[in-house]
PDB file with one MODEL, atoms N, CA, C and O in Angstrom:
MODEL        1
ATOM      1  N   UNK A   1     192.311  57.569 182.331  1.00  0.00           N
ATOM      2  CA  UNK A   1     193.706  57.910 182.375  1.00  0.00           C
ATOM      3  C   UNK A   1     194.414  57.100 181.289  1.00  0.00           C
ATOM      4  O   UNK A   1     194.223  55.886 181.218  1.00  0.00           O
ATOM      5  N   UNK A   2     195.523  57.968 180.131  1.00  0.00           N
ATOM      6  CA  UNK A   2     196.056  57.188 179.171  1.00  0.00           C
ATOM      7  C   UNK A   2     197.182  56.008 180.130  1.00  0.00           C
ATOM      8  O   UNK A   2     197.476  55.876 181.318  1.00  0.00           O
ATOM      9  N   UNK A   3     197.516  55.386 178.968  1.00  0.00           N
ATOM     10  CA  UNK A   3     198.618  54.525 179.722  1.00  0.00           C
ATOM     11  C   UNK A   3     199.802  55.173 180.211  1.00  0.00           C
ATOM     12  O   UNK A   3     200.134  54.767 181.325  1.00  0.00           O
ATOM     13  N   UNK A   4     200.618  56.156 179.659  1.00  0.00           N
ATOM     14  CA  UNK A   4     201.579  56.881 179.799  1.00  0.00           C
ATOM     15  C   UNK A   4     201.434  57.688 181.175  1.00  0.00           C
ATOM     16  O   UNK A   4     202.295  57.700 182.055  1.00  0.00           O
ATOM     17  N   UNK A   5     200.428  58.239 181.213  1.00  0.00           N
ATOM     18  CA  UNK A   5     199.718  58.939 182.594  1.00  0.00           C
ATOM     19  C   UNK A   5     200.069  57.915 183.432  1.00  0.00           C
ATOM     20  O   UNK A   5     201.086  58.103 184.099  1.00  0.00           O
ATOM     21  N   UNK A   6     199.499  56.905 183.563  1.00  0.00           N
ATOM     22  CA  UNK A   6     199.769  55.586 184.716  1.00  0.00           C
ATOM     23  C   UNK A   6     200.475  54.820 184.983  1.00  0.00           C
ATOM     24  O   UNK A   6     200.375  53.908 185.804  1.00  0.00           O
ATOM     25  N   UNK A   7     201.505  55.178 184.131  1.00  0.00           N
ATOM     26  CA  UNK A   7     202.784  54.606 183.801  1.00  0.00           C
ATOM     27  C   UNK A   7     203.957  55.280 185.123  1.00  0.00           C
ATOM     28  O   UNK A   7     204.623  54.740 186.007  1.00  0.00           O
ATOM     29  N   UNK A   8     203.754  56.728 184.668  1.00  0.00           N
ATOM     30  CA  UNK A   8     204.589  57.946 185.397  1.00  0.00           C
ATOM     31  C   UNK A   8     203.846  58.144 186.605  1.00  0.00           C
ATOM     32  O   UNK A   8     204.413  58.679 187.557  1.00  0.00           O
ATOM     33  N   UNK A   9     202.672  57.789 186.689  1.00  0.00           N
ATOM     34  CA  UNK A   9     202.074  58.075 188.272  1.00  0.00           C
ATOM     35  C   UNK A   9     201.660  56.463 189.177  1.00  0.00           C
ATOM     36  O   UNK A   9     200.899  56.485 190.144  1.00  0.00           O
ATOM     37  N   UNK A  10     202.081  55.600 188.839  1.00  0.00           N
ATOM     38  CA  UNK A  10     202.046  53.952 189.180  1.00  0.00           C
ATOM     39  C   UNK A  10     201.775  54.606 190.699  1.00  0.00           C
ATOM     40  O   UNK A  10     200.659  54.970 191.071  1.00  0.00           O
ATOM     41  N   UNK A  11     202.459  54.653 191.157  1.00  0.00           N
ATOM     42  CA  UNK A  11     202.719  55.098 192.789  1.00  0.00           C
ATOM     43  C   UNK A  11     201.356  55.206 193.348  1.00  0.00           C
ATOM     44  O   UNK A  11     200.528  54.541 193.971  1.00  0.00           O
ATOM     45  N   UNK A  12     201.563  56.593 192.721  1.00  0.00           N
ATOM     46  CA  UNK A  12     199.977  57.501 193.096  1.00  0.00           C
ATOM     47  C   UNK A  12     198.946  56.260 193.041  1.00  0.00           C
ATOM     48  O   UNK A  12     198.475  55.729 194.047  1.00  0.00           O
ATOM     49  N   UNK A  13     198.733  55.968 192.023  1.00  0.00           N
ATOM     50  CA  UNK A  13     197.646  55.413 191.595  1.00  0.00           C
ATOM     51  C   UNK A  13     197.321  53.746 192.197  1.00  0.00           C
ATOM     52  O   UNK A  13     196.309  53.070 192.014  1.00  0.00           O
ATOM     53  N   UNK A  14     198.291  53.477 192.792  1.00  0.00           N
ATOM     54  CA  UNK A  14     198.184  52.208 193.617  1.00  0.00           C
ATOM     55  C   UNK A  14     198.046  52.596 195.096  1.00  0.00           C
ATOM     56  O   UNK A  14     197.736  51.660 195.834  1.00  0.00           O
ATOM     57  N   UNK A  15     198.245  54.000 195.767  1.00  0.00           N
ATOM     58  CA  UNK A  15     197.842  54.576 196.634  1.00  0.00           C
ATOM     59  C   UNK A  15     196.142  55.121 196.625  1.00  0.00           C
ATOM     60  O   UNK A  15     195.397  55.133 197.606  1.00  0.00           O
ATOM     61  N   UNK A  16     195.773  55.590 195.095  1.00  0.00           N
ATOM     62  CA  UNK A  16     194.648  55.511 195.407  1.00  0.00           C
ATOM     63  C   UNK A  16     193.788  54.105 195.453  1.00  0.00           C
ATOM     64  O   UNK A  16     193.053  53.812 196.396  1.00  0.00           O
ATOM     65  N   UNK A  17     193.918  53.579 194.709  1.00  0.00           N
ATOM     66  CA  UNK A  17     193.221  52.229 194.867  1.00  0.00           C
ATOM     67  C   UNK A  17     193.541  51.727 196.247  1.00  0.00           C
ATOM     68  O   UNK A  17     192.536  51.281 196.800  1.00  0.00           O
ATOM     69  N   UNK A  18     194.679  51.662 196.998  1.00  0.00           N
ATOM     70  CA  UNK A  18     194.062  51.090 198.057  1.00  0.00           C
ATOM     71  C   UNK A  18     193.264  51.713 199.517  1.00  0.00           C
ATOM     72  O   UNK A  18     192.831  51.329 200.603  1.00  0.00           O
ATOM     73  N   UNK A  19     193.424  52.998 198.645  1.00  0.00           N
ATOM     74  CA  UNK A  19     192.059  53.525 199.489  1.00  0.00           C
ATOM     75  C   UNK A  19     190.387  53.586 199.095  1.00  0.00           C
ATOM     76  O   UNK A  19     189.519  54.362 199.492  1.00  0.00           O
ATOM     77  N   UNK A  20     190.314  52.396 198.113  1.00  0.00           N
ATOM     78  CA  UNK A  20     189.361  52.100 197.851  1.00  0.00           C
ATOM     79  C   UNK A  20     188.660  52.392 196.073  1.00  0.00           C
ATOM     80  O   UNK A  20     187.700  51.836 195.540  1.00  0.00           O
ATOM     81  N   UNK A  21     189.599  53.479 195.515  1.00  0.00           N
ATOM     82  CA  UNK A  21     189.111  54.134 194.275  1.00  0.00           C
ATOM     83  C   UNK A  21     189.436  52.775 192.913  1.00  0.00           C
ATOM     84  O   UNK A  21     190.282  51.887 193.021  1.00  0.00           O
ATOM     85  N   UNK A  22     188.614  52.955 191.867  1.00  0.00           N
ATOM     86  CA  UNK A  22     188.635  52.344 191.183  1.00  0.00           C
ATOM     87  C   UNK A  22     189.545  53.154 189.874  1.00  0.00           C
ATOM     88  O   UNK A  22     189.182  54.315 189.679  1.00  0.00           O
ATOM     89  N   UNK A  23     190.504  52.717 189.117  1.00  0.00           N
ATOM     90  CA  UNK A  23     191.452  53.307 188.226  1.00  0.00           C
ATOM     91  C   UNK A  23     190.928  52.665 186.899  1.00  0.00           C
ATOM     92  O   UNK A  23     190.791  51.444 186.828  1.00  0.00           O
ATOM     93  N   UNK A  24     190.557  53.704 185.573  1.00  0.00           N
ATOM     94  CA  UNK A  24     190.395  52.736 184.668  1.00  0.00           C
ATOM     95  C   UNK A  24     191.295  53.470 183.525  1.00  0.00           C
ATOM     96  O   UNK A  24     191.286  54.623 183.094  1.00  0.00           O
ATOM     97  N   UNK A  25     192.074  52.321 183.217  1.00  0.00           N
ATOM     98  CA  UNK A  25     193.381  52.981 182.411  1.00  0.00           C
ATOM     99  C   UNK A  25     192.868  52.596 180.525  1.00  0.00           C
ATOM    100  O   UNK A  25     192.370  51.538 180.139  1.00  0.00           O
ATOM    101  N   UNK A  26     193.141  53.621 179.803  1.00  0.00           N
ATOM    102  CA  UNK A  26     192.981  53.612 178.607  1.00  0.00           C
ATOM    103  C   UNK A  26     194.046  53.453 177.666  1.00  0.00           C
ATOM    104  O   UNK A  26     195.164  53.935 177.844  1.00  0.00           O
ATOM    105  N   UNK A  27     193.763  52.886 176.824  1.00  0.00           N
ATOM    106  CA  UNK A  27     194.315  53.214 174.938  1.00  0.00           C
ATOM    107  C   UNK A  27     194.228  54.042 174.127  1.00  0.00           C
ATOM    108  O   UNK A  27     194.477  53.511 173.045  1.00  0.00           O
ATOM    109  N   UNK A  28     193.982  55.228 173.987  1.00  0.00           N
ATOM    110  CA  UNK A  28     193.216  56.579 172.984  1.00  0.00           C
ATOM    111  C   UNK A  28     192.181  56.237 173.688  1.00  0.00           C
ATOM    112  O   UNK A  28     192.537  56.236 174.867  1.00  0.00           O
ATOM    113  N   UNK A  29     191.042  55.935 173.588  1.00  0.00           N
ATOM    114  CA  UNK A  29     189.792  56.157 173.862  1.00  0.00           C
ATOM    115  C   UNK A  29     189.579  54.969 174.645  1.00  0.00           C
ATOM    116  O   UNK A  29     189.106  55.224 175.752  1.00  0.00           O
ATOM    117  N   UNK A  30     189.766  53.845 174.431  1.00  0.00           N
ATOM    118  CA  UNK A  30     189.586  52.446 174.624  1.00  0.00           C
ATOM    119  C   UNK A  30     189.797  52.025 176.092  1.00  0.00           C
ATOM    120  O   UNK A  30     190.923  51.712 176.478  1.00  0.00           O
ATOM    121  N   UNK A  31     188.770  52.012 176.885  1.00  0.00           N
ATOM    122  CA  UNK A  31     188.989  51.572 177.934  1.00  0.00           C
ATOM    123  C   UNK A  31     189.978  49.988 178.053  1.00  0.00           C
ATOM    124  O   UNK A  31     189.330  49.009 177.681  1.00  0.00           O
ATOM    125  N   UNK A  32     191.465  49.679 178.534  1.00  0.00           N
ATOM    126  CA  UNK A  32     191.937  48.520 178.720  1.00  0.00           C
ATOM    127  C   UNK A  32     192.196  47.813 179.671  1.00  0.00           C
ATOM    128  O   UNK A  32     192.341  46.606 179.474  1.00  0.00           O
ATOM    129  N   UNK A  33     192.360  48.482 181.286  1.00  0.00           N
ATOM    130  CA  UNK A  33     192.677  47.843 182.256  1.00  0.00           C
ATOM    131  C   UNK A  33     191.745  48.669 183.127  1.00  0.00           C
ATOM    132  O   UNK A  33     191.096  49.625 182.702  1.00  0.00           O
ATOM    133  N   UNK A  34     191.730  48.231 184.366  1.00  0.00           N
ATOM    134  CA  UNK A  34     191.298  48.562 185.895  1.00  0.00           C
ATOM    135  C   UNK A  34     192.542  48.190 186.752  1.00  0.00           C
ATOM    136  O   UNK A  34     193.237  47.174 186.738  1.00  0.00           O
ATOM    137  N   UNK A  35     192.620  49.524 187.635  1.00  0.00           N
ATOM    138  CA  UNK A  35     193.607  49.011 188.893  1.00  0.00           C
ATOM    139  C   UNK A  35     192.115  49.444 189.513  1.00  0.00           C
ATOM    140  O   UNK A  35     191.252  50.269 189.210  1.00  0.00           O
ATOM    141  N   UNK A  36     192.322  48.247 190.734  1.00  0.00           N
ATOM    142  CA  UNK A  36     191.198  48.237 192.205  1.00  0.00           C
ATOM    143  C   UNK A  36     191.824  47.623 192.984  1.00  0.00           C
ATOM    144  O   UNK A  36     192.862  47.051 192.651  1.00  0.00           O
ATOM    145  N   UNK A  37     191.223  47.586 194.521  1.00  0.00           N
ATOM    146  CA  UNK A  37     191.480  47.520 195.463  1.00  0.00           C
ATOM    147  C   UNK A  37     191.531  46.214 195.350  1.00  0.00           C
ATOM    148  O   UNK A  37     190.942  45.679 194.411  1.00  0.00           O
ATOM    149  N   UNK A  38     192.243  45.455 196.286  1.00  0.00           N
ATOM    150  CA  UNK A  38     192.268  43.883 196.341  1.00  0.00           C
ATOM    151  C   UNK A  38     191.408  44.044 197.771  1.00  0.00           C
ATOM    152  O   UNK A  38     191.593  44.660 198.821  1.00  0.00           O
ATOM    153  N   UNK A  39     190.175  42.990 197.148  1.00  0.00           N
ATOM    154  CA  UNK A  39     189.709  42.551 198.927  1.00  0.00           C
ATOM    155  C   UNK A  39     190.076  41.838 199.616  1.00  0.00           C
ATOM    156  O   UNK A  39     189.920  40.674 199.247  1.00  0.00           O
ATOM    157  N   UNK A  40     190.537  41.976 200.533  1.00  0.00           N
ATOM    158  CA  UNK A  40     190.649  41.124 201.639  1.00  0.00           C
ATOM    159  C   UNK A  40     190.003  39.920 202.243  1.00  0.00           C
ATOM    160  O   UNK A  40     188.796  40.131 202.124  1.00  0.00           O
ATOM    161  N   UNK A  41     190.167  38.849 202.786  1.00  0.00           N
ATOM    162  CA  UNK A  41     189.252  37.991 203.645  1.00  0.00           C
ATOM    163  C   UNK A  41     189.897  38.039 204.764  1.00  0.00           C
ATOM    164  O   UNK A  41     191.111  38.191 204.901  1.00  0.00           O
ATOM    165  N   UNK A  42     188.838  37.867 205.850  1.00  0.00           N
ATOM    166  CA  UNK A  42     189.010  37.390 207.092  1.00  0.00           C
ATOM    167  C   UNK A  42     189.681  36.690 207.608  1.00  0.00           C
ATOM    168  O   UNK A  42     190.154  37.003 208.700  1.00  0.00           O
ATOM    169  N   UNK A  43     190.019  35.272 206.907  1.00  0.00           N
ATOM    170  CA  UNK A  43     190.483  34.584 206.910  1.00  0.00           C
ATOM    171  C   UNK A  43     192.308  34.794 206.905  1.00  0.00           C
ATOM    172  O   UNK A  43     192.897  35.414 206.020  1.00  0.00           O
ATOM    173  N   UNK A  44     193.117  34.008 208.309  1.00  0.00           N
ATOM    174  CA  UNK A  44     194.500  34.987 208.414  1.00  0.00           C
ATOM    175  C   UNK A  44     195.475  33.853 207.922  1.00  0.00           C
ATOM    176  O   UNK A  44     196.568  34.120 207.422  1.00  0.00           O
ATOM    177  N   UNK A  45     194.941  32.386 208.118  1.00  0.00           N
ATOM    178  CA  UNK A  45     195.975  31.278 208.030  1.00  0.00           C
ATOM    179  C   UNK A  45     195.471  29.794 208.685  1.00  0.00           C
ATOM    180  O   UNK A  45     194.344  29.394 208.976  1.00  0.00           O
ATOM    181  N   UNK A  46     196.720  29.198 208.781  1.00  0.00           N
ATOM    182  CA  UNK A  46     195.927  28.188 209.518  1.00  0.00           C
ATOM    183  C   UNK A  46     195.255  28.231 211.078  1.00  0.00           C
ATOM    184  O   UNK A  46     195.623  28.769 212.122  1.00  0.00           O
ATOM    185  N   UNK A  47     194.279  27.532 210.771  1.00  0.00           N
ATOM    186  CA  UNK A  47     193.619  27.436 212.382  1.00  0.00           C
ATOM    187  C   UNK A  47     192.716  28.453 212.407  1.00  0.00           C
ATOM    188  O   UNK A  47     192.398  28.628 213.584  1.00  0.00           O
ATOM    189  N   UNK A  48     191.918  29.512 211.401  1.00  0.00           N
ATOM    190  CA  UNK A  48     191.772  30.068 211.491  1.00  0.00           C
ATOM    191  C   UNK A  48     189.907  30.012 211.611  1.00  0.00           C
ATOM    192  O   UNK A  48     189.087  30.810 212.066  1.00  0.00           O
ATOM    193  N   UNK A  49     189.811  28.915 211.082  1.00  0.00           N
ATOM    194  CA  UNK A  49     188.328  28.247 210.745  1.00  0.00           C
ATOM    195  C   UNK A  49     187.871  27.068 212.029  1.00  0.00           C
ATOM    196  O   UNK A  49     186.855  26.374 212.049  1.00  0.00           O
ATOM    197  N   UNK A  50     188.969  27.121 213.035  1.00  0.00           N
ATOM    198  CA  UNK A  50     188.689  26.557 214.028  1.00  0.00           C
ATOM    199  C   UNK A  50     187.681  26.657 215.145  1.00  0.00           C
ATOM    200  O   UNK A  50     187.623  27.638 215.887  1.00  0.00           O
ATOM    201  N   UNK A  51     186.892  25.612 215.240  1.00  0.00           N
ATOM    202  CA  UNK A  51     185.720  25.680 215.645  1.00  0.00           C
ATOM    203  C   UNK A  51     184.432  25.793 214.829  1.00  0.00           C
ATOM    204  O   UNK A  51     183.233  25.548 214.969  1.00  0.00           O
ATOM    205  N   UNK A  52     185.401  26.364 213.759  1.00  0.00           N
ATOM    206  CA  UNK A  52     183.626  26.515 212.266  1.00  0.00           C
ATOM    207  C   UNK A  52     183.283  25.327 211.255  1.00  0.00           C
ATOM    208  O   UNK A  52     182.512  25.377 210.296  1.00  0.00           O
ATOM    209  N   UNK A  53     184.119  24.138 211.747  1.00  0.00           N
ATOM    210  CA  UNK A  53     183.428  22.850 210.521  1.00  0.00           C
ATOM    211  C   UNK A  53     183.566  21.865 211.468  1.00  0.00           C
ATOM    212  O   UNK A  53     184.376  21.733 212.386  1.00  0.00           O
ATOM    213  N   UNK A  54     182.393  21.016 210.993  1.00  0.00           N
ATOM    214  CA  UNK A  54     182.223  19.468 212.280  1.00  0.00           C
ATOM    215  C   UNK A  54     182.521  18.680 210.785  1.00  0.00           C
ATOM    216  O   UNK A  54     182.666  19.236 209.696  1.00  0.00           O
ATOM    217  N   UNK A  55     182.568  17.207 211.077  1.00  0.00           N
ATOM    218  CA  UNK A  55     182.764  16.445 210.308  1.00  0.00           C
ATOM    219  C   UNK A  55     181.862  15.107 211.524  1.00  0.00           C
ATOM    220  O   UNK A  55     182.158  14.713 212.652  1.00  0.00           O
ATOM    221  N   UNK A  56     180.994  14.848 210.808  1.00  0.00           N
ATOM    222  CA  UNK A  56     179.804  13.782 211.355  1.00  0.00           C
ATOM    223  C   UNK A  56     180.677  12.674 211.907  1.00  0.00           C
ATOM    224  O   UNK A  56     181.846  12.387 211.648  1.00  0.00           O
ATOM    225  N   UNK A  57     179.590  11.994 212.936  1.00  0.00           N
ATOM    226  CA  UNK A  57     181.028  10.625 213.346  1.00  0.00           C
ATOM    227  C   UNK A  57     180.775   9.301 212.560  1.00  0.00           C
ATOM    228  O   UNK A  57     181.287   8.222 212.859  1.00  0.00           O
ATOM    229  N   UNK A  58     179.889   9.525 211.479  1.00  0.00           N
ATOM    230  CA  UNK A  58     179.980   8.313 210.361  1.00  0.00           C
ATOM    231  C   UNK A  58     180.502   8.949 208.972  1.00  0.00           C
ATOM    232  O   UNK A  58     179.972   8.820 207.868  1.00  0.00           O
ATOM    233  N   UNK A  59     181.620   9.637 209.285  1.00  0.00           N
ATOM    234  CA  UNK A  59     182.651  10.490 207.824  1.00  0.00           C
ATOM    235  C   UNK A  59     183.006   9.426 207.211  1.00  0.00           C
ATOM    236  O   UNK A  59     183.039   9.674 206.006  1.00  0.00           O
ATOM    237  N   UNK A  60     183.402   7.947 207.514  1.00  0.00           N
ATOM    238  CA  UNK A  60     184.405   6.875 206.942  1.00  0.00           C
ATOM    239  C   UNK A  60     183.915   5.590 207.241  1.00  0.00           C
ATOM    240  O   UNK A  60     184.528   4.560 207.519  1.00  0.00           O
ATOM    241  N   UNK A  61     182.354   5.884 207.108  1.00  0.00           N
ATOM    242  CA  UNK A  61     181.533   4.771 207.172  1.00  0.00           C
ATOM    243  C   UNK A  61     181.591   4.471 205.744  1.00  0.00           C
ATOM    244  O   UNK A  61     181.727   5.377 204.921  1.00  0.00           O
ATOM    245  N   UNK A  62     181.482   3.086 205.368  1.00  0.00           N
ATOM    246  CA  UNK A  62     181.339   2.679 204.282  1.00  0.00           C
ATOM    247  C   UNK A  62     180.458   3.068 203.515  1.00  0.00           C
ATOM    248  O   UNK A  62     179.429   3.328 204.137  1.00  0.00           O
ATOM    249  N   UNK A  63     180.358   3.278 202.138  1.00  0.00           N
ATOM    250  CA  UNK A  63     179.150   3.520 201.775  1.00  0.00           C
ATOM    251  C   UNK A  63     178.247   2.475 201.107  1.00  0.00           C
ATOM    252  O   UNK A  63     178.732   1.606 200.382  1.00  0.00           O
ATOM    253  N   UNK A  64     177.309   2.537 201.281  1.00  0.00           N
ATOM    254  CA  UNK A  64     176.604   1.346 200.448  1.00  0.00           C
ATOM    255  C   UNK A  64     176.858   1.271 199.166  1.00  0.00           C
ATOM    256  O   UNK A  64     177.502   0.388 198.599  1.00  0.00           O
ATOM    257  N   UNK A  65     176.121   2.625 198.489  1.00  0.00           N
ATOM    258  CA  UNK A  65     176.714   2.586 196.876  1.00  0.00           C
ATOM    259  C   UNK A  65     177.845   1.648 196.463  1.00  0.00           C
ATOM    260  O   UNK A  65     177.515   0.800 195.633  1.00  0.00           O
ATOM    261  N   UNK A  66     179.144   1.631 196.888  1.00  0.00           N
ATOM    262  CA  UNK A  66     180.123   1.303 197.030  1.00  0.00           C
ATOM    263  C   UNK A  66     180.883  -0.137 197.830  1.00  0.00           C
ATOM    264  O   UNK A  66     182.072  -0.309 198.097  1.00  0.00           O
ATOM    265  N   UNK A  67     179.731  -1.022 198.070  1.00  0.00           N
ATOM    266  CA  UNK A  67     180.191  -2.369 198.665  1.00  0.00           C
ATOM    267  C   UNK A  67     180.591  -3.231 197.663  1.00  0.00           C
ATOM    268  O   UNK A  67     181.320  -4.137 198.065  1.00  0.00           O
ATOM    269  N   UNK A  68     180.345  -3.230 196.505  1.00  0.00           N
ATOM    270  CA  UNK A  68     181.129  -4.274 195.625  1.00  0.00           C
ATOM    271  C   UNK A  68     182.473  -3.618 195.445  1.00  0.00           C
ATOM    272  O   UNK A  68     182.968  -4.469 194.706  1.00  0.00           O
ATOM    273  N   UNK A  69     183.076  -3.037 195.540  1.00  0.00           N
ATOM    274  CA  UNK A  69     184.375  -2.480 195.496  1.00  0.00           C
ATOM    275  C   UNK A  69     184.991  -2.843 196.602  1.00  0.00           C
ATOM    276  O   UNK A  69     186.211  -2.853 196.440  1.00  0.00           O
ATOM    277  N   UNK A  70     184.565  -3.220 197.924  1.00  0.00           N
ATOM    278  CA  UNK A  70     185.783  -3.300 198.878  1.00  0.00           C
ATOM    279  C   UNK A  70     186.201  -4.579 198.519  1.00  0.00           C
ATOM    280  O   UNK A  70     187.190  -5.078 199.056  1.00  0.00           O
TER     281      UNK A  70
ENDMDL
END
């Protein structure tokens, strides 16, 4: 699709992409952009990973490497 085409049909064409279609917009011949779908994650906000990461109960144990520094 030229640019001018996607210019005058923006709408359309962000309706198709988010039903999944891939848009590849041209220059004369020259392929220049892609409109696509944005994926999504699962992920909604905070709290959302709750319950999915432990943190060990020696997190803020000293480290050895690191005893001439304290």
């Amino acid at each position: 699709m030229g640019i001018g085409e996607a210019k005058t049909n923006f709408s359309e064409l962000v309706r198709r992409a988010e039903a999944g279609e891939e848009i590849v917009v041209r220059r004369g011949r020259e392929p220049v952009a892609r409109i696509v779908p944005v994926r999504r994650s699962g992920v909604t906000g905070f709290g959302s990973m709750k319950g999915e990461i432990r943190i060990g109960r020696d997190f803020d144990a000293p480290l050895e490497d690191f005893a001439e520094y304290e």
